[in-house]
C-alpha angles and dihedrals in degrees: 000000000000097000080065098040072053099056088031085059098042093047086043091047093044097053088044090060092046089060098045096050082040085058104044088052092057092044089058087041091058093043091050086049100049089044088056091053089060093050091061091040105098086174106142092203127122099205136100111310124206140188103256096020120214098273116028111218090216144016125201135148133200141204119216134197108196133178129194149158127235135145127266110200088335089320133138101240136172127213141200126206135185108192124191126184149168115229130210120204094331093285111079119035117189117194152126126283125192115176128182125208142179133171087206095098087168087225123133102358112165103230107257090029129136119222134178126200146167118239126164142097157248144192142148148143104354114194108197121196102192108197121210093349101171079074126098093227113033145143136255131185118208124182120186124209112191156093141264148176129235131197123203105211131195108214119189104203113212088181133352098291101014108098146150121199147160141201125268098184142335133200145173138240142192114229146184112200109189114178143152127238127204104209140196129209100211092170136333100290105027131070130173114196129185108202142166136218154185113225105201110187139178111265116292116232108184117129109270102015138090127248085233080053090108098035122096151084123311133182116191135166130229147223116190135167126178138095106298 
């Protein structure tokens, strides 16, 4: 009985470090992004300043196609991300973010071989801070809040790329994704970024897997055009 109030303690305390070091990072991802408003603010007046102003200067909105890697429960796992957002005077965009994943890659499957993997997806409400954005190299930080649904699937290979499968279980989770994005200008209209992220979810309960299973580290690279 002690031995599991033991383990209980030490997996509460753990998620509960992981929060609060999730939440300081958005906090510092808000207050970047609110400094580099400023930066871009040439306003001469003395009074109040807010985030969005009264009268924003200029309007302009993206789409982004993104790719990235991450692991799924230890797994090698690729991703695949459409970003839109609305942008205000070059320096906050607010938007929307869906990403698909799956740590099935089809590579390397022994014919006759059984294989189980974890595919789904999730998106939601993205909130973007862009420091310094007239520059050719600068930063963003963009922090999702939102939900998704995964699938573990049990897959029976007759060849390297010839399968059936079906699914075991499936579940949902709540997440907030903060990252941060370098990004370059290549002309007016076009920006690449390279960015990285930490995807804190609610616990996972699917058979097999962990509740940790959807949290963990990803790096992706993306394509955007709009007027930013």
């Amino acid at each position: 009985m002690g031995f599991w109030l033991h383990s209980s303690l030490s997996v509460h305390n753990k998620n509960l470090n992981i929060m609060k070091k999730t939440v300081l990072l958005l906090l510092a991802s808000i207050l970047m992004g609110v400094s580099g408003y400023s930066q871009t603010d040439g306003s001469t007046d003395n009074g109040i300043k807010t985030l969005f102003g009264e009268k924003p200067r200029s309007h302009g909105g993206y789409i982004g196609l993104g790719v990235g890697y991450t692991q799924l429960d230890g797994i090698d796992a690729f991703t695949t991300t459409f970003r839109g957002a609305w942008i205000i005077n070059h320096g906050f965009a607010i938007g929307i973010s869906a990403t698909g994943f799956s740590n099935d890659l089809y590579v390397n499957h022994a014919s006759g071989s059984d294989y189980r993997s974890l595919q789904g997806g999730f998106g939601g409400l993205m909130l973007q801070p862009i420091v310094a954005p007239k520059f050719p190299i600068h930063v963003s930080f963009p922090v999702t809040l939102g939900a998704g649904g995964v699938a573990a699937l049990s897959s029976h290979y007759y060849d390297a790329f010839d399968a059936t499968w079906y699914v075991e279980d499936e579940g949902y989770f709540f997440l907030v994704e903060p990252g941060i994005d370098v990004e370059l200008n290549l002309v007016k209209f076009i920006r690449v970024s390279f960015g990285a992220s930490y995807r804190y979810t609610t616990p996972l309960v699917v058979d097999g897997y962990g509740s940790d299973a959807m949290r963990g580290f990803a790096g992706n690279f993306t394509l955007s055009f709009g007027k930013f």
